[in-house]
C-alpha positions as CSV (number, residue, x, y, z in Angstrom):
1,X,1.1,-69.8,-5.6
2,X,0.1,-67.8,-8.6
3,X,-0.9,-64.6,-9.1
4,X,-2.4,-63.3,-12.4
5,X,-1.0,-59.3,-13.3
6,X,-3.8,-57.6,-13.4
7,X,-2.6,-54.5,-15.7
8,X,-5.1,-53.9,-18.3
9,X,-4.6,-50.8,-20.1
10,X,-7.4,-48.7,-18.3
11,X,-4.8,-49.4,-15.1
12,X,-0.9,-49.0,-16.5
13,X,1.8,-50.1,-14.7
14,X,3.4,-46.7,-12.7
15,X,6.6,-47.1,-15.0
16,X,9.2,-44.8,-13.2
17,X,10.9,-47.9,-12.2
18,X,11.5,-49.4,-15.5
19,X,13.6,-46.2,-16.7
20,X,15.8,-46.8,-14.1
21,X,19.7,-47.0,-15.4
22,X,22.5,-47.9,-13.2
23,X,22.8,-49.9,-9.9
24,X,20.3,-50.0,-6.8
25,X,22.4,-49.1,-4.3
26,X,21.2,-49.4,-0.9
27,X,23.1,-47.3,1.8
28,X,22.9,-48.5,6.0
29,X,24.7,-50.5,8.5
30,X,25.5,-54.5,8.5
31,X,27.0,-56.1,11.9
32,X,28.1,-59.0,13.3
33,X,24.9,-61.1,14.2
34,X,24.8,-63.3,16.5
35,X,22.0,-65.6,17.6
36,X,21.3,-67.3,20.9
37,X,21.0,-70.9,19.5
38,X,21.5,-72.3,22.5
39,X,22.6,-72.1,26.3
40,X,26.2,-72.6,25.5
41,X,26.3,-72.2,21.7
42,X,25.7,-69.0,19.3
43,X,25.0,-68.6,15.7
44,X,27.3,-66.1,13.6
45,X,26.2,-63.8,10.8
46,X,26.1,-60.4,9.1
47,X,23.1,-58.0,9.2
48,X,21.0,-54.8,8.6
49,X,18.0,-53.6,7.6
50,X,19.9,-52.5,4.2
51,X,22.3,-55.3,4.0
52,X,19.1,-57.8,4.9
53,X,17.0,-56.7,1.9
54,X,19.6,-56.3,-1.0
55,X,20.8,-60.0,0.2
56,X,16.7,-60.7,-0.4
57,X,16.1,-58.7,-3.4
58,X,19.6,-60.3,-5.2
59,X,18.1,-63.7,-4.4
60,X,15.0,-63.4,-6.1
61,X,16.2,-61.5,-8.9
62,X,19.3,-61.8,-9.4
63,X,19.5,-60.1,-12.8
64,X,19.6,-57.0,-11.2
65,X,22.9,-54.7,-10.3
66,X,22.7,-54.3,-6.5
67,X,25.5,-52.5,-4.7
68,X,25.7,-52.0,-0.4
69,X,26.5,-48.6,0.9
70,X,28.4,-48.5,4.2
71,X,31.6,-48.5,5.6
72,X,34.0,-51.3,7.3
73,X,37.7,-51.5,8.9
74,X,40.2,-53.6,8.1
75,X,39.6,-56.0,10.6
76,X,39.2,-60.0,10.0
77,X,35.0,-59.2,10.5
78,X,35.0,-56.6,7.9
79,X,36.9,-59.2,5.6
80,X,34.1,-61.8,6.2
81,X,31.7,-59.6,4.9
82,X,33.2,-58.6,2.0
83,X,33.3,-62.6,1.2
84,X,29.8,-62.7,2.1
85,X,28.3,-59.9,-0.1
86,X,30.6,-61.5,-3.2
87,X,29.0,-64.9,-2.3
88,X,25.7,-63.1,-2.5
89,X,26.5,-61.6,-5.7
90,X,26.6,-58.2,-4.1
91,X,28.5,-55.8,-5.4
92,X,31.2,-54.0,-2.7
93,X,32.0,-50.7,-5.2
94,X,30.8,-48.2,-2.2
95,X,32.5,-49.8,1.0
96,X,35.3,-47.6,2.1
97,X,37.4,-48.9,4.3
98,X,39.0,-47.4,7.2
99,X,41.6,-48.5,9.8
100,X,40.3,-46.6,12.7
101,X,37.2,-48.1,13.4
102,X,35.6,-51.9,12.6
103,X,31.8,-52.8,11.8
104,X,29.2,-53.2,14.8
105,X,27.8,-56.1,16.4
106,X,24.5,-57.1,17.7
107,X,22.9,-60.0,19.4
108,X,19.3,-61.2,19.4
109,X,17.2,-62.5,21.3
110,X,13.9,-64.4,20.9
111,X,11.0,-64.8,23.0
112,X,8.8,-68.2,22.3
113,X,6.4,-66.0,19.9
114,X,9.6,-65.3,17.3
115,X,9.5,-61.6,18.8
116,X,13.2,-60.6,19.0
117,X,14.8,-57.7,21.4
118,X,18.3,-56.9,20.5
119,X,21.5,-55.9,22.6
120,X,24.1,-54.1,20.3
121,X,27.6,-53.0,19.9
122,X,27.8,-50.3,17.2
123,X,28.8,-46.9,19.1
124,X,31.6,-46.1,17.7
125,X,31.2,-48.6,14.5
126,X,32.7,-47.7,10.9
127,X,29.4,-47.2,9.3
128,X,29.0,-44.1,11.0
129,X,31.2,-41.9,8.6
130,X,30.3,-43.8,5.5
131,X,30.1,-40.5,3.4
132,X,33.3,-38.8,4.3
133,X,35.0,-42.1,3.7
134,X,34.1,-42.1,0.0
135,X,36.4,-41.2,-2.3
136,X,35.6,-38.5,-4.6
137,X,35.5,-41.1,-7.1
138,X,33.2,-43.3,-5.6
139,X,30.9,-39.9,-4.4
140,X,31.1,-39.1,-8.4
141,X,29.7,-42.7,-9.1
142,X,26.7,-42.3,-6.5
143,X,25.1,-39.8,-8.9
144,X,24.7,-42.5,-11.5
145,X,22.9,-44.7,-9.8
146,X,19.6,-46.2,-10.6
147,X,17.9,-46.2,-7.0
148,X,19.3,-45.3,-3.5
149,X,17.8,-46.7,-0.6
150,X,18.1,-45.4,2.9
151,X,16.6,-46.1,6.6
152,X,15.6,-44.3,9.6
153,X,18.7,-46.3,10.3
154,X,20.8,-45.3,8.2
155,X,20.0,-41.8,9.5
156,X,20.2,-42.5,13.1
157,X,23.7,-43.9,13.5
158,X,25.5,-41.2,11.1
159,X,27.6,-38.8,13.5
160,X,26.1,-35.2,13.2
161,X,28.9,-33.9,10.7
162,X,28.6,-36.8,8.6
163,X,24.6,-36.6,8.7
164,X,25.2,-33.0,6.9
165,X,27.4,-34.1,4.4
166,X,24.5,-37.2,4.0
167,X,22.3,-34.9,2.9
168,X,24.4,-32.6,0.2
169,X,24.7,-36.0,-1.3
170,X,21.7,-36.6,-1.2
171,X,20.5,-33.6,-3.2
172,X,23.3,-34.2,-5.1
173,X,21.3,-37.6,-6.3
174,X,18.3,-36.2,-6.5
175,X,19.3,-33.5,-8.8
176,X,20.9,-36.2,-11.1
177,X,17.9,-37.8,-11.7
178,X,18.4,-41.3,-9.2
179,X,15.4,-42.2,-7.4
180,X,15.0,-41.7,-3.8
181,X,13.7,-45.0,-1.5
182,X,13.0,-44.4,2.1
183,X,11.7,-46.5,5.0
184,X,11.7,-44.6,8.6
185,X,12.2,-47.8,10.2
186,X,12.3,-45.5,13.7
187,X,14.1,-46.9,16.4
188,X,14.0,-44.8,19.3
189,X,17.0,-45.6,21.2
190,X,19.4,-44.8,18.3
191,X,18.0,-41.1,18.4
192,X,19.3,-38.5,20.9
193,X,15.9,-37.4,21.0
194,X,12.2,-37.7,19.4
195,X,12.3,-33.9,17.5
196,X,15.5,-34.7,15.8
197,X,14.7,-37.7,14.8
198,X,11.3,-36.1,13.6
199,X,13.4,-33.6,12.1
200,X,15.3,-35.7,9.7
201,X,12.7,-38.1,9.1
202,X,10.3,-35.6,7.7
203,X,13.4,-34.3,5.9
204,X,14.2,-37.8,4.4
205,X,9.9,-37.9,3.3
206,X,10.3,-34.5,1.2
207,X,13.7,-35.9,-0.5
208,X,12.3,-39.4,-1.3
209,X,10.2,-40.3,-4.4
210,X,9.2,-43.8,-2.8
211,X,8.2,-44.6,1.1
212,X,8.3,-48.0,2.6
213,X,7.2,-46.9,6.1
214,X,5.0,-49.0,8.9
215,X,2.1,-47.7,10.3
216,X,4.3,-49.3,14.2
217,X,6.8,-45.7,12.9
218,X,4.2,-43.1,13.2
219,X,2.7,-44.6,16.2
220,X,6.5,-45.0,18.5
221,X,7.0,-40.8,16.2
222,X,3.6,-39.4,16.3
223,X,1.6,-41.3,18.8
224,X,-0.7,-41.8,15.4
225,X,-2.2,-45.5,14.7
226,X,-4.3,-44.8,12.1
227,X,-3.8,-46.3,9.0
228,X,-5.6,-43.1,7.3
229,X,-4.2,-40.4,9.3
230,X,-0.3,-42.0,8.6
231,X,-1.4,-42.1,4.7
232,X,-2.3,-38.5,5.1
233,X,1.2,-37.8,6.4
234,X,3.1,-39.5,4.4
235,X,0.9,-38.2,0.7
236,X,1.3,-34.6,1.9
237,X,5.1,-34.6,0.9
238,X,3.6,-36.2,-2.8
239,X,5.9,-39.2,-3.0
240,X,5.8,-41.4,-6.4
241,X,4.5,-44.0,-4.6
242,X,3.7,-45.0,-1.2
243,X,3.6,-48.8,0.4
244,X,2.1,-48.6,4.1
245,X,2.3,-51.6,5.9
246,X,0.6,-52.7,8.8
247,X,2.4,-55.8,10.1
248,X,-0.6,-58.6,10.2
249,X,-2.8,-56.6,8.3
250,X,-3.1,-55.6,4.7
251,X,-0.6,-53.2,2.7
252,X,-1.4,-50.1,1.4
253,X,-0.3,-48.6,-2.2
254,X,-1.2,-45.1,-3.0
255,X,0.3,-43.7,-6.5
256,X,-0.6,-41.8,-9.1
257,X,-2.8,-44.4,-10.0
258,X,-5.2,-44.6,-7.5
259,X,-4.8,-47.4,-3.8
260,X,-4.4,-50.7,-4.0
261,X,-5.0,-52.9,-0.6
262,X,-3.0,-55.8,-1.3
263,X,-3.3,-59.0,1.8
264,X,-0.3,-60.3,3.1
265,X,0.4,-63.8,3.1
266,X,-0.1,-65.4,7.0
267,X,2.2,-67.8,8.3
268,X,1.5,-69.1,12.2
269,X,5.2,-70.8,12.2
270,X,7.2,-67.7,13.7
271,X,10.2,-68.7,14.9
272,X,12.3,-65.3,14.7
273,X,10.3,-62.1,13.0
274,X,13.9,-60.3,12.4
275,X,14.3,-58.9,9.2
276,X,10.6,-59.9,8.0
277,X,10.3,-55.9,7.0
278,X,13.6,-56.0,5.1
279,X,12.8,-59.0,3.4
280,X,9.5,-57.2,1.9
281,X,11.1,-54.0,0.9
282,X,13.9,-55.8,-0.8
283,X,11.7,-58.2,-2.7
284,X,9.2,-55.7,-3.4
285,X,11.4,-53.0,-5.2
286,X,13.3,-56.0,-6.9
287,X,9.9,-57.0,-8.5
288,X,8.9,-53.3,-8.9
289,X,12.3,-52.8,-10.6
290,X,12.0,-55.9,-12.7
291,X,9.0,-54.5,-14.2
292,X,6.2,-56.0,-12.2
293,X,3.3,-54.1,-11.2
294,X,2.7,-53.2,-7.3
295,X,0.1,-55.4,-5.9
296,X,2.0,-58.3,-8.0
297,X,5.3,-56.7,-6.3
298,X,3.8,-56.9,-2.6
299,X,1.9,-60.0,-2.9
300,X,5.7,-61.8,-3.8
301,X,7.2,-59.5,-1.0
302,X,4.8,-60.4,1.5
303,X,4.8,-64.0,0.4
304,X,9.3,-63.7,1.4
305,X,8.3,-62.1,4.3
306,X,6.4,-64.7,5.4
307,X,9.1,-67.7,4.9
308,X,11.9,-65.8,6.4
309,X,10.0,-66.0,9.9
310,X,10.8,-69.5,9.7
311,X,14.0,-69.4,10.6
312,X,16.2,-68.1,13.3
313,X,18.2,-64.8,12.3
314,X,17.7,-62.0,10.3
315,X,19.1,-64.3,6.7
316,X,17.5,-67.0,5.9
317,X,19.9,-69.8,4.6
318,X,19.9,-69.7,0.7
319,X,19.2,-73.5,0.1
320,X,15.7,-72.7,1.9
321,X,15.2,-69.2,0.2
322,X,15.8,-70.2,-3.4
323,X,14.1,-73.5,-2.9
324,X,10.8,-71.5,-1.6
325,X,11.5,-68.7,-4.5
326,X,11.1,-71.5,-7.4
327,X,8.3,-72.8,-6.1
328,X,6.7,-69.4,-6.5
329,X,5.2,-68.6,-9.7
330,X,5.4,-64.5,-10.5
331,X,3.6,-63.5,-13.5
332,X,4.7,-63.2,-16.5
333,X,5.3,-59.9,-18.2
């Protein structure tokens, strides 16, 4: 597949993401997975919405400086992930580590249209004090990076003191100049209740220069499922840019250049629809990152999000990624 870059100069590229300097550092969860292959056997892997699209956007561009935000124990798991992100080329410069508590787990389960439901293990996991664990060295080194990226997520399994001390880093960030990426990614059952998850989430939209949010987030928040009325939510806190999706239907790009309505790329062979989200929001700010303009950027992100649905679990195994990613043709700049 190619797709021409339609930049002329009566429509610039939005170029804030082609100043950026230092590492994309995206900041959540990653667990034990483990997938029901069969009656008596079950796959094992790491994942998280964060962890799931820096592994994507570090495959498909690998030229770019990607660091994973969490925290883990000392435990054999937490070891296995710190192998996997260094075979991923991921770098592990903001993962504390802890001997009190270990990383999460999940499991997932699949129904025979790829839709997955999810039983989890994570109360009590390492991840949730990821910003008092940082050293004050590390916490220093935050404020140069490039990009931070956070979830709904990430929000939602934070204990309440550590959520605080979230969000003084946060401004801390934002004050030095790195740019702020959000997706709500809501999940109702990791929030004691709707208003304080409204309450942070609205807080996260007015921090972040980028949103990556789902049209399925206002409706489970807001009861609101139209595509307009979320737009109209979301542009009231003036983010840099905004990419609505709407699952089967198109995406939506609002910046200061004007909307773009971009198709996504349909694929009827679901077998597991985990991480299909994460996939796009990785592959879409690596492009955006890498220079690429947006509707070039969410064509290749939806395009990744389509192929990972392919397989069972939320990463798809790199032999099949890579092979699909060089037979796509970006652009050139």
């Amino acid at each position: 597949m190619t797709y021409q870059n339609e930049n002329t100069s009566d429509n610039p590229t939005v170029d804030f993401f082609s100043k950026l300097s230092g590492p994309l550092v995206f900041a959540g969860e990653c667990m034990l997975e483990l997938v029901n292959k069969s009656d008596n056997e079950l796959g094992k892997s790491f994942a998280g919405d964060l962890y799931n699209s820096c592994v994507y956007l570090k495959r498909a561009f690998p030229e770019q400086d990607i660091e994973f935000m969490s925290c883990l124990g000392t435990d054999r798991l937490s070891s296995e992930l710190i192998s996997r992100l260094d075979g991923e080329g991921i770098s592990t410069g903001f993962l504390p580590k802890i001997t009190s508590h270990h990383i999460g787990s999940y499991m997932v389960i699949t129904d025979d249209f790829g839709e997955r439901s999810f039983i989890y293990w994570r109360s009590d996991s390492a991840a949730k004090r990821m910003i008092s664990a940082l050293s004050s060295e590390q916490s220093m080194a935050l404020n140069k990076a490039g990009m931070f990226f956070f979830s709904g997520i990430s929000l939602a399994i934070l204990l309440d003191e550590e959520r605080a001390l979230f969000w003084q880093k946060l401004e801390e960030m934002q004050q030095a100049g790195v740019l702020i990426v959000f997706d709500p990614n809501y999940r109702p059952q990791l929030w004691r209740s709707p208003d304080i998850a409204k309450m942070n989430i609205e807080k996260a939209f007015q921090m972040a220069d980028v949103l990556l949010p789902g049209v399925d987030d206002f409706d489970k928040l807001y009861g609101v499922d139209d595509v307009e009325e979320c737009i109209g939510l979301c542009m009231q806190y003036s983010p840099k840019e905004l990419v609505m999706k709407q699952g089967e239907k198109n995406v939506i790009i609002v910046n200061e250049q004007g909307r773009e309505i971009v198709p996504i790329v349909a694929n009827d062979n679901v077998v597991d629809t985990t991480s299909a989200g994460d996939a796009f929001n990785g592959v879409y700010l690596g492009a955006r990152v890498s220079g690429f303009d947006p509707k070039t950027s969410a064509l290749a992100a939806s395009a990744a999000a389509s192929k990972v649905i392919e397989t069972p679990g939320a990463i798809m195994p790199r032999d099949l990624f890579e092979s699909f990613w060089q037979s796509y043709q970006l652009p050139n700049l």
